[in-house]
C-alpha positions, 0 to 999 in steps of 0.5 A: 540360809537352809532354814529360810528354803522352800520347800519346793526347791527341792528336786529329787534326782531321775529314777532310773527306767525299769524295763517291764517285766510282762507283756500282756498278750491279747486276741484281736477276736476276728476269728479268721483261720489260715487257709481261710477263704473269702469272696473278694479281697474287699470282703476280708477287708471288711471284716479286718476293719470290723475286728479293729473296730470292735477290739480297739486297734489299728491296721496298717496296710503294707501291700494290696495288690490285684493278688495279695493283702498284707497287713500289719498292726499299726504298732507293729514298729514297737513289736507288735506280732500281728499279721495278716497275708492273704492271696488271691487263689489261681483262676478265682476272685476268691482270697485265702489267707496263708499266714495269720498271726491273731495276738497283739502285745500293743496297747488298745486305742480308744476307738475315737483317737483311730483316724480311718479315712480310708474311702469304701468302694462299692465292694464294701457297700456290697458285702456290708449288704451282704451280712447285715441283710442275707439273701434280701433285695429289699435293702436301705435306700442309699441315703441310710445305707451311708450310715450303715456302712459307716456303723459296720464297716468304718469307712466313708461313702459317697451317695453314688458309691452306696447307690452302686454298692447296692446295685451290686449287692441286688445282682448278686442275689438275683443274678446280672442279666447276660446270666440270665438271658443265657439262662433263658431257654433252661427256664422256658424247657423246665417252665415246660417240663412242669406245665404240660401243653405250655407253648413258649418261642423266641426270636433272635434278631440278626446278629443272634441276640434276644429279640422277642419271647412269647410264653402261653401256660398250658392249663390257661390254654386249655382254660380258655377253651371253655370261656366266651371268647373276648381277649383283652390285649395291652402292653406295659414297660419293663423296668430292666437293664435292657428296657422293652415291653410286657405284653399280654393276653388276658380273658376274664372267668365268670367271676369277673376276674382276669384269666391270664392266657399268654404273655410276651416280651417285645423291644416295643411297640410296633407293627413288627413286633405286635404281629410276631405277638399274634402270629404265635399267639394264633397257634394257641388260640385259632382264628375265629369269627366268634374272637372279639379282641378289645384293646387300645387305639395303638395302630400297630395292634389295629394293623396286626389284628386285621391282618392275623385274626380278619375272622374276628372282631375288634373293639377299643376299650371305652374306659381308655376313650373316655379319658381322651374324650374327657380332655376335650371338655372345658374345665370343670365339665371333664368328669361329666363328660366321660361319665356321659361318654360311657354312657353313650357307648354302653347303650344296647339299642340304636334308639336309645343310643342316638338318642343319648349321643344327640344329647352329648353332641349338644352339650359337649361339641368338641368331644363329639367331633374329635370322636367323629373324627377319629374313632369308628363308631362301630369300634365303641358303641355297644348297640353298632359293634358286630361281635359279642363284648359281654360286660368286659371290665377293663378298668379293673384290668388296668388297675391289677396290672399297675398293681403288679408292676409299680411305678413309685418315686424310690430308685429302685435296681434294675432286675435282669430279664429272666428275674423280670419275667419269674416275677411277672409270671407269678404275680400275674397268677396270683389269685384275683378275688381279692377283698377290694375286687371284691367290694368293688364288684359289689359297687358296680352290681349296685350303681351299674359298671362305668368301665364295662368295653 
């Protein structure tokens, strides 16, 4: 019988377990240390999930709280020692760890079998920012910073989470803006205190709260003094938390280029607001009959100029009407009709003048009615305007202020006020004579100056 069996019926009996001997210790390389401190319990997260990533093991959460974090590794029922309790310090967002045991007896897990389906916050989003770009503003768009995240921290985020994540990290290092408006009056005393004769104010409204603020430099004040006396007055809009507008008063040196000589912030643009702006605007740049403002047709600024400034004169910007003027051209003619248009307005007798807006009425009928109907003559043309407009560029005037604040298609974090206003003041002092200023003056020198007021 035995000589006929497999060879495979055969079975050996069970070996009995040998319990092992050794254990092999390791470090799970966080490198945290007891009274360690940490910004915000998300933060110290972070950095747990970024040491469990990196050394290959997992972390179980026992408590979180508004005030502990206690953490174990996830092989802790097996006898792994590894521990991790931290508590938030009193009257402070700040976590401290209180004990830390760093060594693990357990196996190391490859990182694909770990299952993290833990949910980031825009905390997590926040110090990932923090670390990867220290002290930047300029930070991933929210669509890449999810992979980001990701990569750093190993947890999953939403686009709106990311979106406010970076917020958070924005206003963190530029600071929120109620900080900011508190710290408003220590910005305009230093702004003072380095810039001899500058004048600032501002207006609070009923209930106490910031309504209007106007700051002229010192050394534009004294500046201006020696330059002809044509100011170009136009508003643009903040892009903050709490909206409003940037005014300013601009000049221009001999070298054509804009002499900035006041700026201010409104709620917007109304008769209120634009006679606040001239009525602190005239302690720096008195009343004159040789003052010649140019600026759009907004009524508000028509209203406050007469009323404010009655010795000066004021004039509209022929580039700005041109435009006006071209949308009442049939199509294929708009160009035409504003180049026409100016050269109308730019004529410096009366003869040539009448004999060239004849020549316009004739060929554009409906551009010529709405200009009868709307705007004074006296208001756009050279040879009928009472003051001295010079060859004022305020063309080029828009084109540098849409260079200083761009309007692009990215969403980008609204900043705070007293950040808006450091960023406006120093690029609107950034030096004009650029190359493209530059070659343009050239440009106009050679084929005449189509913006000239």
């Amino acid at each position: 019988m035995h000589e006929y069996a497999d060879e495979h019926d055969h079975v050996e009996p069970p070996r009995a377990a040998e319990p092992t001997r050794f254990v092999l210790e390791w470090d799970d390389g966080a490198g945290f240390e007891k009274h360690q401190e940490f910004r915000s319990k998300a933060a110290l997260r972070v950095l747990v999930d970024r040491a469990s990533h990196k050394g290959c093991f997992e972390v179980k959460t026992v408590k979180s709280d508004p005030g502990r974090l206690i953490l174990k590794c996830r092989q802790a029922e097996h006898g792994c020692p590894w521990y991790l309790h931290a508590v938030r310090m009193q009257d402070s967002t700040y976590f401290s760890i209180r004990v830390y045991r760093n060594i693990h007896t357990c196996s190391r897990v490859v990182a694909s079998t770990i299952q993290n389906t833990r949910k980031g916050t825009p905390q997590v989003v926040a110090d990932v920012l923090r670390g990867v770009y220290p002290g930047e503003v300029d930070t991933p768009a929210p669509k890449a910073l999810i992979k980001v995240v990701q990569n750093e921290a190993h947890v999953n985020v939403s686009y709106s989470t990311a979106l406010r994540g970076k917020k958070l990290a924005i206003s963190e290092v530029r600071g929120s803006p109620e900080e900011s408006y508190r710290k408003l009056y220590c910005y305009l005393y230093m702004l003072q205190l380095v810039n001899p004769g500058t004048v600032t104010s501002v207006k609070l409204d009923a209930r106490n709260k910031f309504k209007y603020l106007f700051v002229a430099l010192g050394a534009s004040i004294e500046g201006f003094r020696a330059m002809r006396k044509v100011i170009v007055v136009d508003a643009t809009f903040l892009k903050s938390v709490y909206g409003g507008m940037l005014v300013f008063a601009t000049g221009q040196d001999p070298n054509h280029h804009h002499y900035p000589i006041a700026m201010g912030v409104i709620d917007k643009e109304k008769d209120a607001s634009w006679s606040w702006f001239f009525e602190t605007l005239k302690t720096v740049i008195p009343d004159d009959d040789e003052l010649v403002f140019m600026s759009d047709r907004h009524k508000s600024i028509v209203k406050a100029v007469q009323e404010v400034y009655p010795l000066s004169q004021h004039g509209f910007f022929v580039w700005h009407l041109s435009h006006n003027v071209r949308g009442k051209a049939r199509v294929g003619c708009k160009d035409l009709c504003a180049d026409k248009f100016r050269e109308c307005a730019h004529k410096y007798t009366e003869v040539e003048f009448v004999s060239a807006y004849t020549e316009f009425r004739k060929w554009f009928p409906k551009a010529a009615e709405y200009l009868d109907n709307s705007v004074n003559l006296e208001k756009w043309a050279r040879c009928y305007f009472k003051g001295d407009k010079y060859n004022l560029d305020t063309k080029k005037s828009g084109r540098k202020r849409d260079k200083c604040y761009p309007s692009t298609g990215e969403a980008r974090p609204k900043r705070s006020n007293r950040t808006n206003l450091g960023i406006h003041l120093g690029r609107w002092l950034e030096p004009l004579n650029t190359d493209e200023d530059e070659e343009e003056n050239q440009g106009d020198n050679q084929g005449g100056n189509p913006s000239e007021v």
